[in-house]
NULORO-303566 format. One record per residue: residue number from 1; residue in three letters; z, y, x of N, C-alpha, C in turn. Coordinates in nm, 4 decimals, padded with zeros to 6 digits. Atoms other than C-alpha are relative to their C-alpha. Example, Ala and Ser with C-alpha at 12.3 -4.5 7.8 and 13.67 -1.06 7.14 Angstrom:
<sites>
site i=1 | aa=ALA | n_c3=00.0000 | n_c2=-00.1190 | n_c1=00.0890 | ca_c3=00.7800 | ca_c2=-00.4500 | ca_c1=01.2300 | c_c3=00.0000 | c_c2=00.1200 | c_c1=00.0900 .
site i=2 | aa=SER | n_c3=-00.0060 | n_c2=-00.1190 | n_c1=-00.0820 | ca_c3=00.7140 | ca_c2=-00.1060 | ca_c1=01.3670 | c_c3=00.0730 | c_c2=00.1090 | c_c1=-00.0770 .
</sites>
This chain:
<sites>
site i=1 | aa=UNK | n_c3=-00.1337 | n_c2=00.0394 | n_c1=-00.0396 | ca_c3=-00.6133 | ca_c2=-04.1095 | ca_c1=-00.5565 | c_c3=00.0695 | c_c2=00.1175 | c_c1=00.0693 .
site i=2 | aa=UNK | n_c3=-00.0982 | n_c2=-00.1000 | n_c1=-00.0207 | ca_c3=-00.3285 | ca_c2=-03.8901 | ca_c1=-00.4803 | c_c3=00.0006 | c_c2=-00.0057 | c_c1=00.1658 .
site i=3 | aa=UNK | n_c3=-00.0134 | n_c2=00.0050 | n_c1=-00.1238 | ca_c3=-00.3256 | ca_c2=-03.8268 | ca_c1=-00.0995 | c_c3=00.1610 | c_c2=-00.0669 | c_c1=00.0665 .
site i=4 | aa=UNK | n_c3=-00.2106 | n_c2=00.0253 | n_c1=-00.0202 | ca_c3=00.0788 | ca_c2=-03.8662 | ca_c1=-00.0877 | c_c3=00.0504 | c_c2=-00.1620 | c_c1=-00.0158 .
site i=5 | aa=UNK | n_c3=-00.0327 | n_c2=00.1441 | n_c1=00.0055 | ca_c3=00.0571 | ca_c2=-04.2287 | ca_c1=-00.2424 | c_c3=-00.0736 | c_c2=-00.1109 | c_c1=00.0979 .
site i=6 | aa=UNK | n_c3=00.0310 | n_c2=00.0920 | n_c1=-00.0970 | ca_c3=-00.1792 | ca_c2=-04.3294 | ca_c1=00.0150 | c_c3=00.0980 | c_c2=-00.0139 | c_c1=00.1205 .
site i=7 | aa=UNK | n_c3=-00.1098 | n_c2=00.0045 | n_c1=-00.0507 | ca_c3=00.0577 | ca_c2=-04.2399 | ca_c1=00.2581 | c_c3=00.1794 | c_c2=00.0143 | c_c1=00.0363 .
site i=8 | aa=UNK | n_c3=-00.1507 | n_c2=00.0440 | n_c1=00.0511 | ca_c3=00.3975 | ca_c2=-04.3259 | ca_c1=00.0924 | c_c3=00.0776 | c_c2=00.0547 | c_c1=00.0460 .
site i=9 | aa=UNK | n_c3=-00.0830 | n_c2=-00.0977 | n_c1=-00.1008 | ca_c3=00.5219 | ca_c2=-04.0075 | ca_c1=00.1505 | c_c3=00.0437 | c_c2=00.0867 | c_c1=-00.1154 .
site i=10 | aa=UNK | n_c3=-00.0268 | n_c2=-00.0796 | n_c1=00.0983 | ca_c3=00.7051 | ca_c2=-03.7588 | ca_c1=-00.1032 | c_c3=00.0425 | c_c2=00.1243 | c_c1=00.0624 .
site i=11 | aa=UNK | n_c3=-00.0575 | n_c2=-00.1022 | n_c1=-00.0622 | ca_c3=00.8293 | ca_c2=-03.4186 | ca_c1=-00.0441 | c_c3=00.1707 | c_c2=-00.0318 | c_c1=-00.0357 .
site i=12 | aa=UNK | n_c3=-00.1474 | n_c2=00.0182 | n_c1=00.0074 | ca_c3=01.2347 | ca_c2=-03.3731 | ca_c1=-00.0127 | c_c3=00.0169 | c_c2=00.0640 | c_c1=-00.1260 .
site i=13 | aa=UNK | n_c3=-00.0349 | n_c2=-00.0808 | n_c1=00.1391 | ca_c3=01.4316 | ca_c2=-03.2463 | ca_c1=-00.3072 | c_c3=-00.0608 | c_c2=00.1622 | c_c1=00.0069 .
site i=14 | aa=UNK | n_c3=-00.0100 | n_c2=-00.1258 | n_c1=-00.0128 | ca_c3=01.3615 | ca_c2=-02.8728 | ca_c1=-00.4203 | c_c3=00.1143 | c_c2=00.0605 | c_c1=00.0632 .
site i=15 | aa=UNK | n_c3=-00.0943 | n_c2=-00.0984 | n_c1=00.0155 | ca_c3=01.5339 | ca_c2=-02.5959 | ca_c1=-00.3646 | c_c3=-00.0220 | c_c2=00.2021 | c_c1=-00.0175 .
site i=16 | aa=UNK | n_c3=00.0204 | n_c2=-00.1262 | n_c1=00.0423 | ca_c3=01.5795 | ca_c2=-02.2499 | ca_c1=-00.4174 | c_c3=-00.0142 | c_c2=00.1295 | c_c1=00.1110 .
site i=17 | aa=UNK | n_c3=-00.0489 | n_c2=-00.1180 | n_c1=-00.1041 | ca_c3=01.5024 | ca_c2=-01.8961 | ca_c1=-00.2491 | c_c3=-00.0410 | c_c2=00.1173 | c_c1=-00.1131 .
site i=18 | aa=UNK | n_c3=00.0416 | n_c2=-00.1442 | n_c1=00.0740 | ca_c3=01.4713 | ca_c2=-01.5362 | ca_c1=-00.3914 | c_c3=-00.1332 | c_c2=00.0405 | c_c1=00.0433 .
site i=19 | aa=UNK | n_c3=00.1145 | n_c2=-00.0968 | n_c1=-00.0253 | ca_c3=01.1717 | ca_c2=-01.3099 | ca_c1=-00.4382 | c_c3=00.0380 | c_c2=00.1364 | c_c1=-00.0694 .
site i=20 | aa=UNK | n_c3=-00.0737 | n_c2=-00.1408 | n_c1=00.0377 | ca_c3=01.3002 | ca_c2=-00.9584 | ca_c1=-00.5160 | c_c3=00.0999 | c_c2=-00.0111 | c_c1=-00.0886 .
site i=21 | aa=UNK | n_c3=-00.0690 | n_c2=00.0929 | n_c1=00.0717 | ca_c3=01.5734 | ca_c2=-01.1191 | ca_c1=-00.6446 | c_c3=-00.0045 | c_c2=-00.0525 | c_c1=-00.0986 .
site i=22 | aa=UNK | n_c3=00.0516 | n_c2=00.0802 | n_c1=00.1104 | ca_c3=01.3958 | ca_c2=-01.3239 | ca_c1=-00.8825 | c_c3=00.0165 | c_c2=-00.1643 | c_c1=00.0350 .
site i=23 | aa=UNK | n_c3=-00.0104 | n_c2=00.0606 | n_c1=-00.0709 | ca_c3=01.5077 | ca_c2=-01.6560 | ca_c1=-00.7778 | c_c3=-00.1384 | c_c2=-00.1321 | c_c1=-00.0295 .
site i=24 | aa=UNK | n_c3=00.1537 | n_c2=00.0474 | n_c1=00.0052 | ca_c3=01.1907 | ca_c2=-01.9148 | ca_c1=-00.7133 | c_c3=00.0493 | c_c2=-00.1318 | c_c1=00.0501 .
site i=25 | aa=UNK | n_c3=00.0123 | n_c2=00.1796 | n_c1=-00.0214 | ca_c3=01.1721 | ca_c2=-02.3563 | ca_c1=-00.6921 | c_c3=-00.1009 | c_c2=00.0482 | c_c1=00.1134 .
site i=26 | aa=UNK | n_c3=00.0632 | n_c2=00.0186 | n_c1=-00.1001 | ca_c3=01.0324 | ca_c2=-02.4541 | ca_c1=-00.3084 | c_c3=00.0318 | c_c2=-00.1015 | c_c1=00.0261 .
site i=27 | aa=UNK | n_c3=00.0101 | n_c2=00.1172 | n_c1=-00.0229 | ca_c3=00.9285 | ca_c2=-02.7547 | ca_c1=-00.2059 | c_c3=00.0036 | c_c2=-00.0503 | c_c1=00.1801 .
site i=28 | aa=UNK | n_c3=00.0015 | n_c2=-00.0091 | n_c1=-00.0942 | ca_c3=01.0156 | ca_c2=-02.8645 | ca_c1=00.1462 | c_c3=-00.1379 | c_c2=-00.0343 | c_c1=00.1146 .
site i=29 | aa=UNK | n_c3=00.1393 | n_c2=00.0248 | n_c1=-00.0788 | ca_c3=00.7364 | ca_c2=-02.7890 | ca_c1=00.4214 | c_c3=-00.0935 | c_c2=00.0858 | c_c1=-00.0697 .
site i=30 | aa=UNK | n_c3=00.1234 | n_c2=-00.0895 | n_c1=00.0789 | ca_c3=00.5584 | ca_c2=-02.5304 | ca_c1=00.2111 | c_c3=00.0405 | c_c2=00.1258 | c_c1=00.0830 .
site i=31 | aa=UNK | n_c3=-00.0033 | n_c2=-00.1093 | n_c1=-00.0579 | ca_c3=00.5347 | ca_c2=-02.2006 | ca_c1=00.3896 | c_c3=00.0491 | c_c2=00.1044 | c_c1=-00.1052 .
site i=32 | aa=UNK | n_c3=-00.0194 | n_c2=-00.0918 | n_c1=00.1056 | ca_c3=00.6597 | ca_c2=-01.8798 | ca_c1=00.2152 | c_c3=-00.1075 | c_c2=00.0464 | c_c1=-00.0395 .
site i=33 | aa=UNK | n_c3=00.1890 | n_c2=-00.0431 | n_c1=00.0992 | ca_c3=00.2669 | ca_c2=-01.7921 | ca_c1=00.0814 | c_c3=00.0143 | c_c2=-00.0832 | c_c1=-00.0934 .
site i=34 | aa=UNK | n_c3=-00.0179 | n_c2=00.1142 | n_c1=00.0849 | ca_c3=00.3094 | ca_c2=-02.1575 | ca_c1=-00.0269 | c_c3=00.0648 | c_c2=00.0185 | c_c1=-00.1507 .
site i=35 | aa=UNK | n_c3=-00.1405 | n_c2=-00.0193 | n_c1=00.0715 | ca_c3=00.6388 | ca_c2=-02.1005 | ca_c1=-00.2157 | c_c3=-00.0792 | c_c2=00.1263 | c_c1=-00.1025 .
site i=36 | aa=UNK | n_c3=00.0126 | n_c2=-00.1756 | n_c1=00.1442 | ca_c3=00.5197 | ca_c2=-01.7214 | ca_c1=-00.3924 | c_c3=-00.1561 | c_c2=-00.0838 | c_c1=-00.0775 .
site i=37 | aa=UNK | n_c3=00.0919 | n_c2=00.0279 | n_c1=00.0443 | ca_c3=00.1948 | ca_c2=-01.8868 | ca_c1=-00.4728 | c_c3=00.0238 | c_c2=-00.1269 | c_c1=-00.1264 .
site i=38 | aa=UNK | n_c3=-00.0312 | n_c2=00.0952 | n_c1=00.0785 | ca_c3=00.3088 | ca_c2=-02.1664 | ca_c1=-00.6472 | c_c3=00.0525 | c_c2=00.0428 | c_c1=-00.1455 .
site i=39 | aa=UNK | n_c3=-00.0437 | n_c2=-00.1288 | n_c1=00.1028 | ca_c3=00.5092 | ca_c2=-01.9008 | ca_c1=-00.8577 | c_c3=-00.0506 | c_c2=00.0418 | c_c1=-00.0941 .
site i=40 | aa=UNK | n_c3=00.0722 | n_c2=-00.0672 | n_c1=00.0660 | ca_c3=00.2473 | ca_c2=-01.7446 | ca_c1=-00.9510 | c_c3=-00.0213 | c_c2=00.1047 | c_c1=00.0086 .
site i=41 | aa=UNK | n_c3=-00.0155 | n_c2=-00.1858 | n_c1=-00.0755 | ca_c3=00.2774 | ca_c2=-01.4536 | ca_c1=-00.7228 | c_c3=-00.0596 | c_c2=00.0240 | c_c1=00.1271 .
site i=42 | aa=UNK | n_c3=00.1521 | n_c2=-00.0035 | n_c1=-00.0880 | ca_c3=-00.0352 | ca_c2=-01.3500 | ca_c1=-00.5580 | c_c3=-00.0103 | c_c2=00.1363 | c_c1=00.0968 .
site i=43 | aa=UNK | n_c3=-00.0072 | n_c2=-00.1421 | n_c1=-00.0606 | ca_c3=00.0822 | ca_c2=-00.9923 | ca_c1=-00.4132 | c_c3=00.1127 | c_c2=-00.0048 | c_c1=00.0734 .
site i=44 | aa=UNK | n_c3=-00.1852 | n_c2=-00.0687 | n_c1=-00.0118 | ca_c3=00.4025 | ca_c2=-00.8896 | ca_c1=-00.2260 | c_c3=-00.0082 | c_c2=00.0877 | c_c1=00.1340 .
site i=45 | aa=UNK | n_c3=-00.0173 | n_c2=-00.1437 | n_c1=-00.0857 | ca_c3=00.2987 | ca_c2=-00.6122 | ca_c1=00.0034 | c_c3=-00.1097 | c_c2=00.0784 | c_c1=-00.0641 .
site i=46 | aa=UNK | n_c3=00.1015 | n_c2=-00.1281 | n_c1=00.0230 | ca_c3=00.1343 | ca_c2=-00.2783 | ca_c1=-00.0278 | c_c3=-00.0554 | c_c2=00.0370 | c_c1=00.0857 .
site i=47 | aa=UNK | n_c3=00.0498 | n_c2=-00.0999 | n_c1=-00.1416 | ca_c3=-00.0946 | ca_c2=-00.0614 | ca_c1=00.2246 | c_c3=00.0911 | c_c2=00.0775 | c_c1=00.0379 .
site i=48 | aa=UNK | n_c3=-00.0502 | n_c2=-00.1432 | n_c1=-00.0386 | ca_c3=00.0503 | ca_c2=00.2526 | ca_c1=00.3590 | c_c3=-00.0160 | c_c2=00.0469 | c_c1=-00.1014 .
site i=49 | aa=UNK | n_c3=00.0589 | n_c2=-00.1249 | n_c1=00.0678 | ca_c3=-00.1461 | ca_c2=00.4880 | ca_c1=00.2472 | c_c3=00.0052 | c_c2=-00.0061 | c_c1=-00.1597 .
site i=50 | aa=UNK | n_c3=00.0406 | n_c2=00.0011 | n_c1=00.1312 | ca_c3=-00.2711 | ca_c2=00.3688 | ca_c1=-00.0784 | c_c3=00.1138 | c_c2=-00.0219 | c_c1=-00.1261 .
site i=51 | aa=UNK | n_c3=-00.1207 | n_c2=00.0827 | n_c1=00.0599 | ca_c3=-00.0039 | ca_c2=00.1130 | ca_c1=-00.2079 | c_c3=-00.0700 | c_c2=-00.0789 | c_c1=-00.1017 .
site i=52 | aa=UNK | n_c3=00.1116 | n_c2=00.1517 | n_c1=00.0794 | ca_c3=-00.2866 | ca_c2=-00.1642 | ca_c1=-00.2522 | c_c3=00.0720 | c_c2=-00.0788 | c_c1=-00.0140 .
site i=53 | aa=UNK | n_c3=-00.0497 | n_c2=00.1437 | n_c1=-00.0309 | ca_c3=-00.1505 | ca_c2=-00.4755 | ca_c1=-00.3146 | c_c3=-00.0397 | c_c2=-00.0863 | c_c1=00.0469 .
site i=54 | aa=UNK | n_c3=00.0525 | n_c2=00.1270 | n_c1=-00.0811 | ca_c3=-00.1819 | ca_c2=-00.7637 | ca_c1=-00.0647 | c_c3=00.0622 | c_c2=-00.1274 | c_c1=-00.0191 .
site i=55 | aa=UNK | n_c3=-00.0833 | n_c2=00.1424 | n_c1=-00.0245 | ca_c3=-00.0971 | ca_c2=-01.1276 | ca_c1=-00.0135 | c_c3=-00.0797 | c_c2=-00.0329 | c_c1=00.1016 .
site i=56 | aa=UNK | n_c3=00.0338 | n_c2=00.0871 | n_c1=-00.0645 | ca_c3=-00.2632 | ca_c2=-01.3968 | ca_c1=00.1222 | c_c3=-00.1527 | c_c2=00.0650 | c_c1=00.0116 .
site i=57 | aa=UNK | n_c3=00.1851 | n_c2=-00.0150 | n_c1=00.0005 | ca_c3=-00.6418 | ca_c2=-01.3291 | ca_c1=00.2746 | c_c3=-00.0465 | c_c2=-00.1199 | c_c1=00.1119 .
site i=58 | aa=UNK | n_c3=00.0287 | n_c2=00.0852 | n_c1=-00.1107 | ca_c3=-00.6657 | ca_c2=-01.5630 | ca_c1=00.5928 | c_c3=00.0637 | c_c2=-00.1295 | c_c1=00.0148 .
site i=59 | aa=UNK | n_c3=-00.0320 | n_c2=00.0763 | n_c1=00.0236 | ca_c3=-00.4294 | ca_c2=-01.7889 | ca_c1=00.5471 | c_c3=00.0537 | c_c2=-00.0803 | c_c1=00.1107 .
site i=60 | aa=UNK | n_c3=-00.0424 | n_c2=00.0452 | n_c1=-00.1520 | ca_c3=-00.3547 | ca_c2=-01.8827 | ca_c1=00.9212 | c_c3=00.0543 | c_c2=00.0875 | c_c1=00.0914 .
site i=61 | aa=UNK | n_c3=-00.0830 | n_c2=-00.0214 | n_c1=-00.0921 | ca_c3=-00.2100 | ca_c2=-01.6481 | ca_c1=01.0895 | c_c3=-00.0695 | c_c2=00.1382 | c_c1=00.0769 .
site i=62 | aa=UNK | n_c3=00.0744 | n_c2=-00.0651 | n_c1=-00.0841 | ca_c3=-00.4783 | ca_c2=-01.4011 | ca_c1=01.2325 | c_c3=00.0452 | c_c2=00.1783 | c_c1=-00.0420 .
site i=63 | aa=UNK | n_c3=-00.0565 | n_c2=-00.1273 | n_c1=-00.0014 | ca_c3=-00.4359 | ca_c2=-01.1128 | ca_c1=00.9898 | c_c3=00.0702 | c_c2=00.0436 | c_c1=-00.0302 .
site i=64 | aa=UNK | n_c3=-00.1660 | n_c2=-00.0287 | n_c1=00.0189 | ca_c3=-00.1260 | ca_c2=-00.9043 | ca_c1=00.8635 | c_c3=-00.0186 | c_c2=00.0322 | c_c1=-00.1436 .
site i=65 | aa=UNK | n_c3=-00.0295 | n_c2=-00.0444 | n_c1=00.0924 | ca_c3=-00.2128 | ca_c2=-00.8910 | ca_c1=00.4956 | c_c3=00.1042 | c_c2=-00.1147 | c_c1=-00.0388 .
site i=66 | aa=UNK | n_c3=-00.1176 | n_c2=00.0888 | n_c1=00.0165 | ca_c3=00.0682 | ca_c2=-01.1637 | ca_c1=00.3935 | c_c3=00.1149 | c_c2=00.0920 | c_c1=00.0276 .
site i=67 | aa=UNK | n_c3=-00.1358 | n_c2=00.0123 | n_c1=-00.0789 | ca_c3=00.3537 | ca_c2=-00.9727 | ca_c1=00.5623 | c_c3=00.0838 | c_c2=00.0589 | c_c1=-00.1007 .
site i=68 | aa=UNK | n_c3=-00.0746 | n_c2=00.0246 | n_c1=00.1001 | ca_c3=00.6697 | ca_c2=-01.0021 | ca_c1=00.3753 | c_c3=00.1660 | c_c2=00.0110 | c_c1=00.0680 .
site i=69 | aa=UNK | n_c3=-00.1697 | n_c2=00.0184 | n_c1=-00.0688 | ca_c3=01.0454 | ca_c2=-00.9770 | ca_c1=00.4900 | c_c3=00.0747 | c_c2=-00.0615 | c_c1=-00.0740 .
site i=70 | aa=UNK | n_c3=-00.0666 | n_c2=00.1567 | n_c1=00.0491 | ca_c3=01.2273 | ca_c2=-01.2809 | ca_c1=00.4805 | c_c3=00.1400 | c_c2=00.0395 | c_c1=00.0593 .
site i=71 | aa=UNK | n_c3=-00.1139 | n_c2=-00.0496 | n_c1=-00.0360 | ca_c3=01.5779 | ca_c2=-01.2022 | ca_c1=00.5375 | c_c3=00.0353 | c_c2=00.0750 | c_c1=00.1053 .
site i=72 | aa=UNK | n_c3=00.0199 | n_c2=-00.1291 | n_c1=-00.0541 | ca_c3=01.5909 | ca_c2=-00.8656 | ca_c1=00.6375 | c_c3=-00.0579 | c_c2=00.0159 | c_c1=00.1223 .
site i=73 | aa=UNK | n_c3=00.1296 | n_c2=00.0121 | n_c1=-00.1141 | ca_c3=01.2993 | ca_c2=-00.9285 | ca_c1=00.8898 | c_c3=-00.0776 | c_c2=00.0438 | c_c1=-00.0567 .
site i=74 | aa=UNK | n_c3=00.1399 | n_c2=-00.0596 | n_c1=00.0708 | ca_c3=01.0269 | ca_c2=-00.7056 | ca_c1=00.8139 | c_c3=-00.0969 | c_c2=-00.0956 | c_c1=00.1114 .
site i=75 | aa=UNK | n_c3=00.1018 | n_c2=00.0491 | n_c1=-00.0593 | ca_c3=00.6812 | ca_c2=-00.8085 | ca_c1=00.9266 | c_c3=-00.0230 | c_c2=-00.1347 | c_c1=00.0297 .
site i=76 | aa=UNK | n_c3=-00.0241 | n_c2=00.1261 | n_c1=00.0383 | ca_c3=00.7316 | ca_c2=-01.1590 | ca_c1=00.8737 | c_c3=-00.1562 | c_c2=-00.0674 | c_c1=-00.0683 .
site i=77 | aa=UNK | n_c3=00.0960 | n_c2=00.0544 | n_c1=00.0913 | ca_c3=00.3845 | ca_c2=-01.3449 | ca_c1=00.7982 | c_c3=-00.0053 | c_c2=-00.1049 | c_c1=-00.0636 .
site i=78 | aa=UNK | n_c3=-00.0310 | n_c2=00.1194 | n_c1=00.0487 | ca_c3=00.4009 | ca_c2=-01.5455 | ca_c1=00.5185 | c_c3=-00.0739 | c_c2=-00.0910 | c_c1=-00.0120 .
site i=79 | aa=UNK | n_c3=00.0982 | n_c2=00.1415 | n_c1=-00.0252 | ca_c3=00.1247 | ca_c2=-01.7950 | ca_c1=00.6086 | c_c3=00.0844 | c_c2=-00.0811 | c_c1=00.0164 .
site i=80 | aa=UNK | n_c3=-00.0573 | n_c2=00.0693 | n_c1=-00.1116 | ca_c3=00.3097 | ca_c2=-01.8696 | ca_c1=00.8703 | c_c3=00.1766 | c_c2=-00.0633 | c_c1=00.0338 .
site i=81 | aa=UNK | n_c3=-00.1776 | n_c2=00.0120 | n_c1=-00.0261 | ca_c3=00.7322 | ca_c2=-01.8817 | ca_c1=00.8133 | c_c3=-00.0115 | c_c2=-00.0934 | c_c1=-00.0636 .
site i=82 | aa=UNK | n_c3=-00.0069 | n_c2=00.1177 | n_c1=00.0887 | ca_c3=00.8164 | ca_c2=-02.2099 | ca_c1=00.6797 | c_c3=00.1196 | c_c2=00.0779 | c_c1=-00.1062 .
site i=83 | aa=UNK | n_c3=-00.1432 | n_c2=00.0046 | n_c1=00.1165 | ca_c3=01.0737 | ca_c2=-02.1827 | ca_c1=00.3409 | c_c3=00.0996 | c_c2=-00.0611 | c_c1=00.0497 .
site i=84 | aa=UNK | n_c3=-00.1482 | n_c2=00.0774 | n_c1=-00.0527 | ca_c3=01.4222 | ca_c2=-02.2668 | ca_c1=00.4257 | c_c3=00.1037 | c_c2=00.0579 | c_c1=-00.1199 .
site i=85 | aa=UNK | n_c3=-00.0912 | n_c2=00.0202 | n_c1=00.1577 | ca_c3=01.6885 | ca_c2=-02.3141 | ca_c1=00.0976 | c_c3=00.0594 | c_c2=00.2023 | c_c1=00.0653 .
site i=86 | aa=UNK | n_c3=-00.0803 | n_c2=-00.1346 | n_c1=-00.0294 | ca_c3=01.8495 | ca_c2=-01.9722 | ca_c1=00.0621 | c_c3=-00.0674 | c_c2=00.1481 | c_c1=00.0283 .
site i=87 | aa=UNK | n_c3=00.0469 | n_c2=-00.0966 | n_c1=00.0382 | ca_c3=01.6146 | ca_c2=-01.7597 | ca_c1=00.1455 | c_c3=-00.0285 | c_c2=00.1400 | c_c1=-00.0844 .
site i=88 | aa=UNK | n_c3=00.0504 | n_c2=-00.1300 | n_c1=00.0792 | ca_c3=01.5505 | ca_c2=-01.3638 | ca_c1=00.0617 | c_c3=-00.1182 | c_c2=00.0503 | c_c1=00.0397 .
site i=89 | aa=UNK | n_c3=00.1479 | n_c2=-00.0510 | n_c1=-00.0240 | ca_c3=01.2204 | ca_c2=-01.2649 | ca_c1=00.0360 | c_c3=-00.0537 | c_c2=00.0894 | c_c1=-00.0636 .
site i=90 | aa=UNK | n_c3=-00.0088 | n_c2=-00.1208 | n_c1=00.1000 | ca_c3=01.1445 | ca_c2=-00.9311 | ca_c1=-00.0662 | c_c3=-00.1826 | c_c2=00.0431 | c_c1=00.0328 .
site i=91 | aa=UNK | n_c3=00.1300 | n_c2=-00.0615 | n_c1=-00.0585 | ca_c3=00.8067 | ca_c2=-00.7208 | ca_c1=-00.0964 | c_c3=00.0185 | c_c2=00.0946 | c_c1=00.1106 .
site i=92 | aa=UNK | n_c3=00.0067 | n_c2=-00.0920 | n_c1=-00.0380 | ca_c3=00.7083 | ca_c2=-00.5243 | ca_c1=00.1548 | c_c3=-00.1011 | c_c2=00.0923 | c_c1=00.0046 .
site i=93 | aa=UNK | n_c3=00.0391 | n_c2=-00.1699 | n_c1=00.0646 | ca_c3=00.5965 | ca_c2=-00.1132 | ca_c1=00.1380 | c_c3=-00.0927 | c_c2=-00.0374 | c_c1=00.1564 .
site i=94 | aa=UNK | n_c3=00.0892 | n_c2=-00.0509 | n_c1=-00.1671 | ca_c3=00.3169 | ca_c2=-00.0630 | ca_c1=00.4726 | c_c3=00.0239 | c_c2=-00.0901 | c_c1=00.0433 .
site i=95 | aa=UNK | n_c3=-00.0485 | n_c2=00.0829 | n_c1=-00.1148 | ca_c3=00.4636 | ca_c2=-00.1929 | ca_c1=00.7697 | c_c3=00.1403 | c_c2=-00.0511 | c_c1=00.0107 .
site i=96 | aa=UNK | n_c3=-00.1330 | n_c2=00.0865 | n_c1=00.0211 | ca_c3=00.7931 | ca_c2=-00.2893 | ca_c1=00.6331 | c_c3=00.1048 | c_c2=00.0879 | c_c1=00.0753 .
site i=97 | aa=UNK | n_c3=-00.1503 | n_c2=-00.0662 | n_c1=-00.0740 | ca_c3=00.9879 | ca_c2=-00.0709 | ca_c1=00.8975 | c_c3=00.1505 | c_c2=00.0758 | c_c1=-00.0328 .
site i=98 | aa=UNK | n_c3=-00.1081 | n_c2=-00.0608 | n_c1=00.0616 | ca_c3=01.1475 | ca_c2=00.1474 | ca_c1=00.7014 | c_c3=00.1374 | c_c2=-00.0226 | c_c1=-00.0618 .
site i=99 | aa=UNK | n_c3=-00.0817 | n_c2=00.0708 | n_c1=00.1073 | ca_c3=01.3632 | ca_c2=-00.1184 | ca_c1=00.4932 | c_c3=00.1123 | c_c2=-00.0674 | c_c1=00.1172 .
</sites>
């Protein structure tokens, strides 16, 4: 059984936010990891040095591979920012400062 019908609960309508201006369906109460993951988009920062690609590794909050700039906020972890309609959410390069 569906967890949601036990407790007769649905999510709100979609809506929309960007990912390098690619625009992306979010469901309300999903975090921005949530939101790119759903996508189908498992990366959206790089190292420094290298220009590894990161996303999600922890998933709560502890370490900084997630970080993502959500309207023109660098360092933004996307475990942790909830989605809000409108949204720009871009990759970010290192530590994001530069942008």
């Amino acid at each position: 059984m569906n967890p949601l019908d036990r407790a007769g609960e649905r999510p709100g309508p979609a809506f929309e936010v960007t990912f390098d201006g690619r625009p992306i369906e979010a469901l309300p109460g999903r975090t921005v990891a949530a939101v790119l993951w759903a996508a189908g988009i498992t990366s959206w920062r790089t190292t420094r040095g290298e220009g590894r690609p990161r996303g999600v590794f922890c998933g709560i909050g502890v370490c900084f591979d997630c970080l993502v700039t959500v309207n023109d906020r660098p360092g933004q972890r996307a475990c942790l920012v909830p989605a809000r309609p409108g949204d720009v959410i871009r990759t970010e390069e290192g530590t994001g400062r530069a942008h």
